[in-house]
PDB file of N, CA, C and O in Angstrom:
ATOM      1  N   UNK A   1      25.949   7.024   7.667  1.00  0.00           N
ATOM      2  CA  UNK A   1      25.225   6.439   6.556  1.00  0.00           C
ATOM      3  C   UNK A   1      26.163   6.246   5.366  1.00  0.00           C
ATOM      4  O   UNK A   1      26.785   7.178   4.856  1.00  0.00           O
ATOM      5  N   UNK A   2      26.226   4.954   4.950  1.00  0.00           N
ATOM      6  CA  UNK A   2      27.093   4.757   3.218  1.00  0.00           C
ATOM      7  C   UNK A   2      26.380   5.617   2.106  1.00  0.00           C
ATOM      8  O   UNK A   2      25.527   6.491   2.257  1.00  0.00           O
ATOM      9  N   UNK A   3      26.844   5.232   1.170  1.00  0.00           N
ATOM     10  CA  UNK A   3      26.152   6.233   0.288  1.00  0.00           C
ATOM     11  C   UNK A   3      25.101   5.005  -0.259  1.00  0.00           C
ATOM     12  O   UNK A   3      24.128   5.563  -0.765  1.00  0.00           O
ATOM     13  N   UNK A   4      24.976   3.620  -0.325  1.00  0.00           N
ATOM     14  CA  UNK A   4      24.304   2.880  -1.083  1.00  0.00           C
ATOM     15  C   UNK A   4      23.012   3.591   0.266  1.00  0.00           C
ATOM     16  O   UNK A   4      22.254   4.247  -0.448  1.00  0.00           O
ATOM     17  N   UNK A   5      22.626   3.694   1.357  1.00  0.00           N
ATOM     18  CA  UNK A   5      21.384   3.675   1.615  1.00  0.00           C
ATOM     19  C   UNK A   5      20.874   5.268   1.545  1.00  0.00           C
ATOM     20  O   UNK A   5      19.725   5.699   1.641  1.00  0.00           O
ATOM     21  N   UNK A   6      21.964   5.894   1.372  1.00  0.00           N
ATOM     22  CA  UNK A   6      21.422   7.215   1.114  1.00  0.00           C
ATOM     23  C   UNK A   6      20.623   7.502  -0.814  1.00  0.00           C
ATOM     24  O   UNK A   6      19.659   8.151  -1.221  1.00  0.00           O
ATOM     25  N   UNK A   7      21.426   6.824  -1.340  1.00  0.00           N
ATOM     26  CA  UNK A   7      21.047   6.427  -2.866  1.00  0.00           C
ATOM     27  C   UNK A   7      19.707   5.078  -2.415  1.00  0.00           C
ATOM     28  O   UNK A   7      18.905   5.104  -3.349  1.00  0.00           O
ATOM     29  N   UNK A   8      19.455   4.478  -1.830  1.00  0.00           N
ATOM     30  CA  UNK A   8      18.349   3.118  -1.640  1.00  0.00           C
ATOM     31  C   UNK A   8      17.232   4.459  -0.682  1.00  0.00           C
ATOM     32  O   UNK A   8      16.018   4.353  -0.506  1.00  0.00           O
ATOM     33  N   UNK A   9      17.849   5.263  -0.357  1.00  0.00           N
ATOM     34  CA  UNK A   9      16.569   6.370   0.623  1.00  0.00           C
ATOM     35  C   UNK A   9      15.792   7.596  -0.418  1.00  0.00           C
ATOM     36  O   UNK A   9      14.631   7.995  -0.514  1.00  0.00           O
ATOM     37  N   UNK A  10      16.679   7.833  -0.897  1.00  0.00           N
ATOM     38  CA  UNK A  10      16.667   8.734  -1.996  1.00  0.00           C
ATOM     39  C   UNK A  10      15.378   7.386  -3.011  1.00  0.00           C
ATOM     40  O   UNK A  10      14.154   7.516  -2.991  1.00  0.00           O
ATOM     41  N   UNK A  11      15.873   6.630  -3.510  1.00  0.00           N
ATOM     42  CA  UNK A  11      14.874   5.354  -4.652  1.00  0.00           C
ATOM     43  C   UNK A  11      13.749   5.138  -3.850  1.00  0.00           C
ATOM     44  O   UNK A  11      12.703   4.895  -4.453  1.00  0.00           O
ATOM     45  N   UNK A  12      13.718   5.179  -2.319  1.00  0.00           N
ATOM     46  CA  UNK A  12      12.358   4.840  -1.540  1.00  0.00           C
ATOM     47  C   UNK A  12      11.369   5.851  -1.754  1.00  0.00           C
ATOM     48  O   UNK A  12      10.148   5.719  -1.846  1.00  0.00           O
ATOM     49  N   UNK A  13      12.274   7.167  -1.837  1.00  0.00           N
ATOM     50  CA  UNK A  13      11.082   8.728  -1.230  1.00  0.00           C
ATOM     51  C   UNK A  13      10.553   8.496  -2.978  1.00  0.00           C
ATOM     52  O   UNK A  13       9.361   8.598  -3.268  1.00  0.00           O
ATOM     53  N   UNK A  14      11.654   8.171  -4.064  1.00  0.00           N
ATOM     54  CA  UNK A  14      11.370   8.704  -5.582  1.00  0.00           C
ATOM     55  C   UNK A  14       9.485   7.553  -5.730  1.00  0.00           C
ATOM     56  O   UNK A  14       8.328   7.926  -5.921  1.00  0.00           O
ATOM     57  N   UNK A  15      10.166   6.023  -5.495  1.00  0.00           N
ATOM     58  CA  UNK A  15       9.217   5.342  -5.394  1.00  0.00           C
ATOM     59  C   UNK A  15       7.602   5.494  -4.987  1.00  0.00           C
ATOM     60  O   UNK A  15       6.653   5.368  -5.761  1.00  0.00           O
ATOM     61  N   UNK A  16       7.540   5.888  -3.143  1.00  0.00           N
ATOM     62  CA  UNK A  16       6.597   6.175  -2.897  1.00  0.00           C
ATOM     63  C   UNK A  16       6.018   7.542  -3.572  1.00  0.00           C
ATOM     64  O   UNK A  16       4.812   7.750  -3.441  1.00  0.00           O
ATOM     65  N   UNK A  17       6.777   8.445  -4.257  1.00  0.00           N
ATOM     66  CA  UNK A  17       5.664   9.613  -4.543  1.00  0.00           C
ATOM     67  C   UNK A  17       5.713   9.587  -5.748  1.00  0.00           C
ATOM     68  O   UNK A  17       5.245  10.568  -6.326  1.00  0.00           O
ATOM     69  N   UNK A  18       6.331   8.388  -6.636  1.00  0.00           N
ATOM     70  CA  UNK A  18       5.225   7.843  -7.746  1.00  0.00           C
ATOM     71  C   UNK A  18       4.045   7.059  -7.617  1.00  0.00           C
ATOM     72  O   UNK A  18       3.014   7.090  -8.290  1.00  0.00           O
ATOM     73  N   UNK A  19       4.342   6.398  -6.709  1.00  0.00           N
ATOM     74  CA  UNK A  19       2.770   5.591  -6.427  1.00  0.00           C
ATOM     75  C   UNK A  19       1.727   6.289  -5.908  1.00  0.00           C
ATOM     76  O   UNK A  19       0.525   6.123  -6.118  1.00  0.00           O
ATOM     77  N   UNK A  20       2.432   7.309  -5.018  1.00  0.00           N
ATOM     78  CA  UNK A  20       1.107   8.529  -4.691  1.00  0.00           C
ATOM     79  C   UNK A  20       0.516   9.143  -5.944  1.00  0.00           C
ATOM     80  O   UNK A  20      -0.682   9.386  -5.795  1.00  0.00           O
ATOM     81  N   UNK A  21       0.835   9.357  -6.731  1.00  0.00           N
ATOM     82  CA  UNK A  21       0.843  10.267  -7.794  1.00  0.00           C
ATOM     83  C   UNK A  21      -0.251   9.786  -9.074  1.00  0.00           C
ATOM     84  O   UNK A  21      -1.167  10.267  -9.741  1.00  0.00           O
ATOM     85  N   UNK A  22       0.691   8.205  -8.887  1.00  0.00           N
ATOM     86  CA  UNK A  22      -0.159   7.915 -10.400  1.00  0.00           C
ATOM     87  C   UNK A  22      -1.890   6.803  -9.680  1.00  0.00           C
ATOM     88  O   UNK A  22      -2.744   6.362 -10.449  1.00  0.00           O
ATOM     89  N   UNK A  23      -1.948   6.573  -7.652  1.00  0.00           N
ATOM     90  CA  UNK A  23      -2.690   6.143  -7.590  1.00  0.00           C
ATOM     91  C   UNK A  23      -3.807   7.335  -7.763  1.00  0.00           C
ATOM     92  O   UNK A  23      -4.885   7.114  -8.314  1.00  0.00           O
ATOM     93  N   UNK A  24      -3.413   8.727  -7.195  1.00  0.00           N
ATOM     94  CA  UNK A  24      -4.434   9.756  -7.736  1.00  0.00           C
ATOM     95  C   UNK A  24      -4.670   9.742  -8.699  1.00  0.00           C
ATOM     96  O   UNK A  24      -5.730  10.334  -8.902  1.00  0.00           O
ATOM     97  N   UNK A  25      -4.180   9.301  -9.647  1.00  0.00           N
ATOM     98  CA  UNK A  25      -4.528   9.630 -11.467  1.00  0.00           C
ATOM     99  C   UNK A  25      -5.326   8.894 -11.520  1.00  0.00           C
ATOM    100  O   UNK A  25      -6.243   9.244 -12.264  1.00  0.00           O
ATOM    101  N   UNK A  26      -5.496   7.543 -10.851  1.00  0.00           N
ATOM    102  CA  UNK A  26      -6.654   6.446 -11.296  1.00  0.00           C
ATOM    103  C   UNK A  26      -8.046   7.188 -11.149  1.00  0.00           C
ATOM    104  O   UNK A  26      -8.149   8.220 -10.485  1.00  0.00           O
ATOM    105  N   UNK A  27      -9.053   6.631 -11.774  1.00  0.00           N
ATOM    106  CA  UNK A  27     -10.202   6.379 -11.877  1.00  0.00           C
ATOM    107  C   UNK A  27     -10.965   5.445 -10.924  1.00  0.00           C
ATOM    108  O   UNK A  27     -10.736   4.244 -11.067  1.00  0.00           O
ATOM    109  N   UNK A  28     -11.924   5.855  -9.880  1.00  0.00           N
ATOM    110  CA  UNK A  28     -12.170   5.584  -8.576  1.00  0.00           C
ATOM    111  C   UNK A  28     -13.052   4.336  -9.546  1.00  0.00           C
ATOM    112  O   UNK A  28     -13.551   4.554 -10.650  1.00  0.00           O
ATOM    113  N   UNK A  29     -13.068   3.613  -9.140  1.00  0.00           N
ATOM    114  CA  UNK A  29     -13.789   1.500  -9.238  1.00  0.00           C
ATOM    115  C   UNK A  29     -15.206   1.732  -8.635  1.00  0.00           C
ATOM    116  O   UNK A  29     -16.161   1.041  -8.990  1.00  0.00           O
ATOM    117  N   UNK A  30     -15.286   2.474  -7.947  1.00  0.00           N
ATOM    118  CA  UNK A  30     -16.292   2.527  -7.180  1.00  0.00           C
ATOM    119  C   UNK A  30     -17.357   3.450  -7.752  1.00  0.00           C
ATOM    120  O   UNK A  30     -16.971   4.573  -8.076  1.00  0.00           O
ATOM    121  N   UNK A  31     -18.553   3.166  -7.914  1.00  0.00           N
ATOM    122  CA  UNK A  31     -19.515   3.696  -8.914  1.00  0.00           C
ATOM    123  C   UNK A  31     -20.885   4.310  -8.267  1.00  0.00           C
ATOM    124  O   UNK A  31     -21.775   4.987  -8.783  1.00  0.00           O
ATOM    125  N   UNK A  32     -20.732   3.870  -7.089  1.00  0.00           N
ATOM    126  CA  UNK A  32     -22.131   3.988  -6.128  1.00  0.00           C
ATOM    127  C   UNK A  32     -23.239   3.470  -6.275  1.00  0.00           C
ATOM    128  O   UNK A  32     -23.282   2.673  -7.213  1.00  0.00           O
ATOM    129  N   UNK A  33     -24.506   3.658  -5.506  1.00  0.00           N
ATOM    130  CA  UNK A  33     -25.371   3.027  -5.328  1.00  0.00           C
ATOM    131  C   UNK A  33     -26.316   2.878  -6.982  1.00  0.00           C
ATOM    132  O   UNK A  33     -27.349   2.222  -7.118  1.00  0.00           O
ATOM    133  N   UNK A  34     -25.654   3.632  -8.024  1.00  0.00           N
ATOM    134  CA  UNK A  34     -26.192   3.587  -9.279  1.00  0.00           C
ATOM    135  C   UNK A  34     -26.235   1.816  -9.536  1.00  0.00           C
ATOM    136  O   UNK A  34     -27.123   0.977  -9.682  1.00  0.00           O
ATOM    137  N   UNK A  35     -24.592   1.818  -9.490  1.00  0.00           N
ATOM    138  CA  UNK A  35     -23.842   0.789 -10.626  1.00  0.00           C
ATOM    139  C   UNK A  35     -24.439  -0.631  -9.812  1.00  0.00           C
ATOM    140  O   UNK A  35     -24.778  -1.489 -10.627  1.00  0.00           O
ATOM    141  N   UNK A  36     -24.668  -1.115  -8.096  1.00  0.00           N
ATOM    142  CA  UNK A  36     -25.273  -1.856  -7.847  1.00  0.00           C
ATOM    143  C   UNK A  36     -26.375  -2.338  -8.373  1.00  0.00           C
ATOM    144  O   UNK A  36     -26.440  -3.474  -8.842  1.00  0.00           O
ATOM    145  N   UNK A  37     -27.691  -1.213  -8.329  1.00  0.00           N
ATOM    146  CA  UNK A  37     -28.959  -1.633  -8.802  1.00  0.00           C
ATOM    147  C   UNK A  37     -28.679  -1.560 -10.155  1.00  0.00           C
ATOM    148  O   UNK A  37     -29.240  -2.560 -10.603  1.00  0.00           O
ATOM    149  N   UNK A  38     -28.168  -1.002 -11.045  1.00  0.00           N
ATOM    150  CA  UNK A  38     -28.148  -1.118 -12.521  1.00  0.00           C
ATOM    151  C   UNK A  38     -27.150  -2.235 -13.039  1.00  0.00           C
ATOM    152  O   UNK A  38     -27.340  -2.632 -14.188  1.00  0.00           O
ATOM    153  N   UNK A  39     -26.229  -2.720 -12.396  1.00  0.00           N
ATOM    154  CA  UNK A  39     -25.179  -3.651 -12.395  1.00  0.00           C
ATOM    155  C   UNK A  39     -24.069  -2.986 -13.250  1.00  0.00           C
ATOM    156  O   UNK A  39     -23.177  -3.570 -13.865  1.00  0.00           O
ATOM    157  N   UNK A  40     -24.306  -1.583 -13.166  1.00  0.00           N
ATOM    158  CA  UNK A  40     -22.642  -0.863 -13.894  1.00  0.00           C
ATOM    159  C   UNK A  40     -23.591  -0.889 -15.696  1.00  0.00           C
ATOM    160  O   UNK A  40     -22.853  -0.386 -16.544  1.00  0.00           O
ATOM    161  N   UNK A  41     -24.615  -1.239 -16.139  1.00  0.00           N
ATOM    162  CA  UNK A  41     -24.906  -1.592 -17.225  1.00  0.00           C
ATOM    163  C   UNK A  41     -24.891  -0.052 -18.201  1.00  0.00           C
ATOM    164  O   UNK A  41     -24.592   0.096 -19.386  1.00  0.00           O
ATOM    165  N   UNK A  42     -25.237   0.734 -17.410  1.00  0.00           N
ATOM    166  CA  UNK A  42     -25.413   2.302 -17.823  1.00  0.00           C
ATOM    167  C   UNK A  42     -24.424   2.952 -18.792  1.00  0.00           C
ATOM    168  O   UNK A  42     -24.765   3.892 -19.511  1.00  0.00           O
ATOM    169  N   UNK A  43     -22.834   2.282 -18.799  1.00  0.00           N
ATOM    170  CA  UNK A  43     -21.726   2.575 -19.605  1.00  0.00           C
ATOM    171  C   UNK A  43     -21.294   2.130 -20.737  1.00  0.00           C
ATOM    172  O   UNK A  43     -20.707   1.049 -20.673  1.00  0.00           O
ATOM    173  N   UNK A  44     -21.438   2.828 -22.211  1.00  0.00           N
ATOM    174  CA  UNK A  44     -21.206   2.180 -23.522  1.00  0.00           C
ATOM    175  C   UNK A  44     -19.890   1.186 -23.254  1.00  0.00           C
ATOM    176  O   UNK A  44     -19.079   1.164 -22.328  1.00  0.00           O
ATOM    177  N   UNK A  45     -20.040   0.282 -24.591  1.00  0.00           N
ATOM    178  CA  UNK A  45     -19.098  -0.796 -24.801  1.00  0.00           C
ATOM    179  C   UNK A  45     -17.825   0.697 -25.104  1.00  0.00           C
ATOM    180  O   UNK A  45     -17.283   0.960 -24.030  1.00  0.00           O
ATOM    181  N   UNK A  46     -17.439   1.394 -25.980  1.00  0.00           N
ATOM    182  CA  UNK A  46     -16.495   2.438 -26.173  1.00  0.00           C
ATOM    183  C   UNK A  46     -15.675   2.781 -25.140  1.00  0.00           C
ATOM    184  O   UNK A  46     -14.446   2.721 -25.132  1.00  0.00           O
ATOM    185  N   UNK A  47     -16.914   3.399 -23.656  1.00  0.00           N
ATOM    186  CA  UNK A  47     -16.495   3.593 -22.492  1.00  0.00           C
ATOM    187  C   UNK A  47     -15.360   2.696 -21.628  1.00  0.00           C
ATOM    188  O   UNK A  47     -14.252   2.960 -21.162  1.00  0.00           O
ATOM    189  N   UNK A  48     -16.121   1.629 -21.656  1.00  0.00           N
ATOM    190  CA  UNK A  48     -15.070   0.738 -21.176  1.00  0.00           C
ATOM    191  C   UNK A  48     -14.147   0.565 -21.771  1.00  0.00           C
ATOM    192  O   UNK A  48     -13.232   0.578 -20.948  1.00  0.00           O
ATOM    193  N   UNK A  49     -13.716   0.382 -22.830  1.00  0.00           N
ATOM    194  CA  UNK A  49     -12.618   0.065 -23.651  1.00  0.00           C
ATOM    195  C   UNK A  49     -11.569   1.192 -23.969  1.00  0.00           C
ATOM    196  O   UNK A  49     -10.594   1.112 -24.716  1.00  0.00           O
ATOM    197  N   UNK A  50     -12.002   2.258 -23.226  1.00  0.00           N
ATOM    198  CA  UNK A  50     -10.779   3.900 -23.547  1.00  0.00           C
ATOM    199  C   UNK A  50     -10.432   3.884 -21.857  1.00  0.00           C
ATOM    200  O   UNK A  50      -9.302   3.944 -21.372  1.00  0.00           O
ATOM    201  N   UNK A  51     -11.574   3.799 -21.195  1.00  0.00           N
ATOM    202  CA  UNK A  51     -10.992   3.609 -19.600  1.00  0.00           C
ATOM    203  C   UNK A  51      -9.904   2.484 -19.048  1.00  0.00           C
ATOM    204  O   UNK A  51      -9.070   2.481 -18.143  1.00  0.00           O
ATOM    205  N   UNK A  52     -10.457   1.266 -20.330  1.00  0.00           N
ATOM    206  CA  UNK A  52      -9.362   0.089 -19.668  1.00  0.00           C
ATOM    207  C   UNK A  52      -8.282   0.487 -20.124  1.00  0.00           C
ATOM    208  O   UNK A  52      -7.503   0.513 -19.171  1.00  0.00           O
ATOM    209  N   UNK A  53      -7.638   0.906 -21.289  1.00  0.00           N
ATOM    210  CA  UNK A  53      -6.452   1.550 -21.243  1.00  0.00           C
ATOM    211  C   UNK A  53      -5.513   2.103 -20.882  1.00  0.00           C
ATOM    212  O   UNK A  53      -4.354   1.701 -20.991  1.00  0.00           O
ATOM    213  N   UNK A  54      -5.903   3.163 -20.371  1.00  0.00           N
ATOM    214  CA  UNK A  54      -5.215   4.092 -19.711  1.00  0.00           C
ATOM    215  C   UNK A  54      -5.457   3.666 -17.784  1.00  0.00           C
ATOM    216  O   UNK A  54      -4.629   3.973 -16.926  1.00  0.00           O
ATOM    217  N   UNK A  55      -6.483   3.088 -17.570  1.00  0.00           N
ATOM    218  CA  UNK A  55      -6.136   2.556 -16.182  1.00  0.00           C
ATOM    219  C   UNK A  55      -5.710   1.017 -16.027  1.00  0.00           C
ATOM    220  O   UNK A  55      -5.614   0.515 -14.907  1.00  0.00           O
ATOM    221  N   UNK A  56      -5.481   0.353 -17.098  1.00  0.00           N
ATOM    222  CA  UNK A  56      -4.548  -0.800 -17.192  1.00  0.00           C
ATOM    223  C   UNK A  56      -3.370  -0.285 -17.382  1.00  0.00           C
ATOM    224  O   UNK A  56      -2.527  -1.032 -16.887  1.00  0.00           O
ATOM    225  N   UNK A  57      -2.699   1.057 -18.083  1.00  0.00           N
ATOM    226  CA  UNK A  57      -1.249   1.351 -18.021  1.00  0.00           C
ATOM    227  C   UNK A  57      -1.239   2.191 -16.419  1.00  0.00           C
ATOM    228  O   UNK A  57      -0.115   2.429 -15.978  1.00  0.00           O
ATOM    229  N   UNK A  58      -2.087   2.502 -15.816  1.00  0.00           N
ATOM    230  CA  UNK A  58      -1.555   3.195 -14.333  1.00  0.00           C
ATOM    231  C   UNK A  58      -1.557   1.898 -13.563  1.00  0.00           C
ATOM    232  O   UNK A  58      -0.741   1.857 -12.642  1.00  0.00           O
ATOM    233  N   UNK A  59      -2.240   0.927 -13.733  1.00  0.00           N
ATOM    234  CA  UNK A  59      -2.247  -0.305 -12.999  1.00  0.00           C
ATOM    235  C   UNK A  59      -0.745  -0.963 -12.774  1.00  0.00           C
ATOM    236  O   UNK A  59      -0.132  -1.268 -11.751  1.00  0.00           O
ATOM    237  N   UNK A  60      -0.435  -1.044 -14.136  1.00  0.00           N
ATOM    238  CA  UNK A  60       0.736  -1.619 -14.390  1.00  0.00           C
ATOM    239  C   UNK A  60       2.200  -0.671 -13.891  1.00  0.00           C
ATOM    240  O   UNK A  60       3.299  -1.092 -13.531  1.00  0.00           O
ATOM    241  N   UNK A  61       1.754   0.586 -14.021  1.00  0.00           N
ATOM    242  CA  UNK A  61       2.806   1.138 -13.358  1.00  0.00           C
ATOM    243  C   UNK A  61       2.965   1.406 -11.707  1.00  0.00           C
ATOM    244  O   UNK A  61       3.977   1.539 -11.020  1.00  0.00           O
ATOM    245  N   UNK A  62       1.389   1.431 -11.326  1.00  0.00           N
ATOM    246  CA  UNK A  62       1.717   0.753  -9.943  1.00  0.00           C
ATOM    247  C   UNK A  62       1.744  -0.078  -9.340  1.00  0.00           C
ATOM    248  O   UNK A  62       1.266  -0.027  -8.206  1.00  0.00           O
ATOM    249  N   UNK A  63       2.362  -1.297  -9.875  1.00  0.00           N
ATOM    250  CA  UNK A  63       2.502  -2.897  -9.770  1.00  0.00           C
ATOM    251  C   UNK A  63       4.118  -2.494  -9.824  1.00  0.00           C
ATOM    252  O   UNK A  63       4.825  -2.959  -8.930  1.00  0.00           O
ATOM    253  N   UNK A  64       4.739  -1.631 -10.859  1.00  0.00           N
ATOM    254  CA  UNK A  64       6.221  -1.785 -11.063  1.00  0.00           C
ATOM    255  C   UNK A  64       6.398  -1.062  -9.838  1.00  0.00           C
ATOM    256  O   UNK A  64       7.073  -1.716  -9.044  1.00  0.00           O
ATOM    257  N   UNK A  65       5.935   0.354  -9.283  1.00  0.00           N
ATOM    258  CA  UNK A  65       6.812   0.980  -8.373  1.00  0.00           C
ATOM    259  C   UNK A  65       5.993   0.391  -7.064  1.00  0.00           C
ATOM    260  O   UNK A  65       5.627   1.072  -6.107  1.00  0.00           O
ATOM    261  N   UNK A  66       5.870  -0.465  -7.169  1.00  0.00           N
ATOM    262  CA  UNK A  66       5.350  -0.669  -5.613  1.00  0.00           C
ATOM    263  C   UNK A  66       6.176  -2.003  -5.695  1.00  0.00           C
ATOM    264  O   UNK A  66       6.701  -2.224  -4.604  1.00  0.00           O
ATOM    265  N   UNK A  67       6.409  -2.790  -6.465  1.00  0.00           N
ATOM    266  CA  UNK A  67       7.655  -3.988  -6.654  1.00  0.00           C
ATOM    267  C   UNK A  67       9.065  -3.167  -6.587  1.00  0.00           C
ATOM    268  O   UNK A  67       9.937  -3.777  -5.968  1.00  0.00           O
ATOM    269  N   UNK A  68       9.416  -2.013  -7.061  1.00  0.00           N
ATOM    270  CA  UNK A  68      10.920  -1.012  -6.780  1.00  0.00           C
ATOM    271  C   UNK A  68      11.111  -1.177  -5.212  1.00  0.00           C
ATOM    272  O   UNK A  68      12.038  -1.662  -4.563  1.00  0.00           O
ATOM    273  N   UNK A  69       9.570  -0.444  -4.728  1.00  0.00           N
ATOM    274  CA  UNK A  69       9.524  -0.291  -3.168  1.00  0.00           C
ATOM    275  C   UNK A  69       9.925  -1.311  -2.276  1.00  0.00           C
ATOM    276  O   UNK A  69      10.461  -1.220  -1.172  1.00  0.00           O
ATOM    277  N   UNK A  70       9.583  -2.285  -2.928  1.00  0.00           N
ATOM    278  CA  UNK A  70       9.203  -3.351  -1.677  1.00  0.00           C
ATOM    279  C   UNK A  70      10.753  -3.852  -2.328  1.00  0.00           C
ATOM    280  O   UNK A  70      11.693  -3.674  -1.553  1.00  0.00           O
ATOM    281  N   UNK A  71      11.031  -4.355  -3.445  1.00  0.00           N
ATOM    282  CA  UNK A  71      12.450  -4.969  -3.478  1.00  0.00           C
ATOM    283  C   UNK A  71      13.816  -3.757  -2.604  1.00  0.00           C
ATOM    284  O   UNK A  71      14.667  -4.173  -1.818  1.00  0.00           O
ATOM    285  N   UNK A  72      13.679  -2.476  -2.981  1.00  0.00           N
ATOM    286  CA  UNK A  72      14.904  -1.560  -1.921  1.00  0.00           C
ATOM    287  C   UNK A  72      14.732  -1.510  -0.883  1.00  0.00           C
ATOM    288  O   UNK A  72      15.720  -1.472  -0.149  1.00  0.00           O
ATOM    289  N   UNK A  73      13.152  -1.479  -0.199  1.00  0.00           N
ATOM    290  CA  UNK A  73      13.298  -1.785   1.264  1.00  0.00           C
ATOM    291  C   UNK A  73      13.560  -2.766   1.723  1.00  0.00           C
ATOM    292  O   UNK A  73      13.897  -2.732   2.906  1.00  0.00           O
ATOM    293  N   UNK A  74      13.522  -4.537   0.784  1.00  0.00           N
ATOM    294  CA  UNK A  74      14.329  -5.671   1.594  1.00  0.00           C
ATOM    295  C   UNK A  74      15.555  -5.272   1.504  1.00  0.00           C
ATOM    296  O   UNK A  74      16.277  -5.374   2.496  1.00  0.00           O
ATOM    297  N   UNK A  75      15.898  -4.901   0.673  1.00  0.00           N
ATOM    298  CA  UNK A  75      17.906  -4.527   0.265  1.00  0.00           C
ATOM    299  C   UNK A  75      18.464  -3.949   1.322  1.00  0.00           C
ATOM    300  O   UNK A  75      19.507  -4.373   1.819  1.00  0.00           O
ATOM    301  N   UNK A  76      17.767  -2.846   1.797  1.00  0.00           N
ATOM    302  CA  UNK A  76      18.205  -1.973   2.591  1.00  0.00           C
ATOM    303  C   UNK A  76      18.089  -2.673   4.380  1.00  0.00           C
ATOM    304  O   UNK A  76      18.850  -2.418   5.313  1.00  0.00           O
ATOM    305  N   UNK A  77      16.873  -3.589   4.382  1.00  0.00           N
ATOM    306  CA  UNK A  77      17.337  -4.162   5.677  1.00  0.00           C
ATOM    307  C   UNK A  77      18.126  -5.214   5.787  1.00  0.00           C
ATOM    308  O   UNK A  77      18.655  -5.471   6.869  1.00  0.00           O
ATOM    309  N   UNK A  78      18.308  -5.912   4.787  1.00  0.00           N
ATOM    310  CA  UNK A  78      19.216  -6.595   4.713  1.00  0.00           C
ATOM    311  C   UNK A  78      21.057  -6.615   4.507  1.00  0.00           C
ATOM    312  O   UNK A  78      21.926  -7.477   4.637  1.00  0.00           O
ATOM    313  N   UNK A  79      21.037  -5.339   4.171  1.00  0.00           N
ATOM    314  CA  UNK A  79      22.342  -4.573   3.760  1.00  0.00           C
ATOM    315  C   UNK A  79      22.485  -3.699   5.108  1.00  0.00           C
ATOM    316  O   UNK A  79      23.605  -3.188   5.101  1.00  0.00           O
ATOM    317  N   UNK A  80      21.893  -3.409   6.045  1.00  0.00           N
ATOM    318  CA  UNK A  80      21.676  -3.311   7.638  1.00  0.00           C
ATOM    319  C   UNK A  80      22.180  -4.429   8.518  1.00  0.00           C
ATOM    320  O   UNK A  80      23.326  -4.639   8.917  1.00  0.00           O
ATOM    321  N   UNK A  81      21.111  -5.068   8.720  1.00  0.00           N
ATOM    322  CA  UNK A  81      21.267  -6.536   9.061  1.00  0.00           C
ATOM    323  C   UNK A  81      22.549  -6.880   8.617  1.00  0.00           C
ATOM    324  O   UNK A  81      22.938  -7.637   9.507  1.00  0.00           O
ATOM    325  N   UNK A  82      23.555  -6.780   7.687  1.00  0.00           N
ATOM    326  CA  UNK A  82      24.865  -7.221   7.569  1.00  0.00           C
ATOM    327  C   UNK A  82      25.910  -6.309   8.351  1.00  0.00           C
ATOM    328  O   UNK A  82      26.844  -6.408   9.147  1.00  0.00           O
ATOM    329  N   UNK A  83      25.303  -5.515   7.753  1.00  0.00           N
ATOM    330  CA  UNK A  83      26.398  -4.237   8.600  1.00  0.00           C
ATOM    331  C   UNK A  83      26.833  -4.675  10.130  1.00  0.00           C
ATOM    332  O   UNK A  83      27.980  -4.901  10.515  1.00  0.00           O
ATOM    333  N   UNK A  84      25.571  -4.739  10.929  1.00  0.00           N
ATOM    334  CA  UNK A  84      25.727  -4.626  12.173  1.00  0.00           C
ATOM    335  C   UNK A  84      26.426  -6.142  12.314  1.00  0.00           C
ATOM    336  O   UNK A  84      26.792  -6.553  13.415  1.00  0.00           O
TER     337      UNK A  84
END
């Protein structure tokens, strides 16, 4: 092994167990059989607007490390794929 895929293996493991991490932190979307028949109406205007925050910044950070992921794992097969 070179050291670039041991450093690109090392950025994969860091990657995936940020995305594990901060998808646990989210706030489950899913509301149950309440939010159907009530249409979600049950939650102050306040509510929504402190929740979109903070799960629009976990959103956004798992948009970046799941774009890290997916760009080092083409690198790495492709930096393979040359090798051989």
């Amino acid at each position: 092994m070179t050291t670039i895929e041991i450093v690109a293996g090392i950025l994969l493991i860091i990657a995936s167990l940020v995305i594990i991490l901060i998808v646990l932190a989210q706030e489950s979307k899913d509301q149950g059989l309440t939010s159907a028949i009530g249409g979600g109406a049950n939650e102050s205007f306040y509510d929504k607007n402190m929740g979109r925050t903070r799960d629009a910044k976990l959103s956004r950070f798992t948009k970046i490390a799941a774009i890290v992921f997916f760009i080092v794992t083409l690198a790495v097969n492709v930096l393979s794929a040359i090798k051989k």
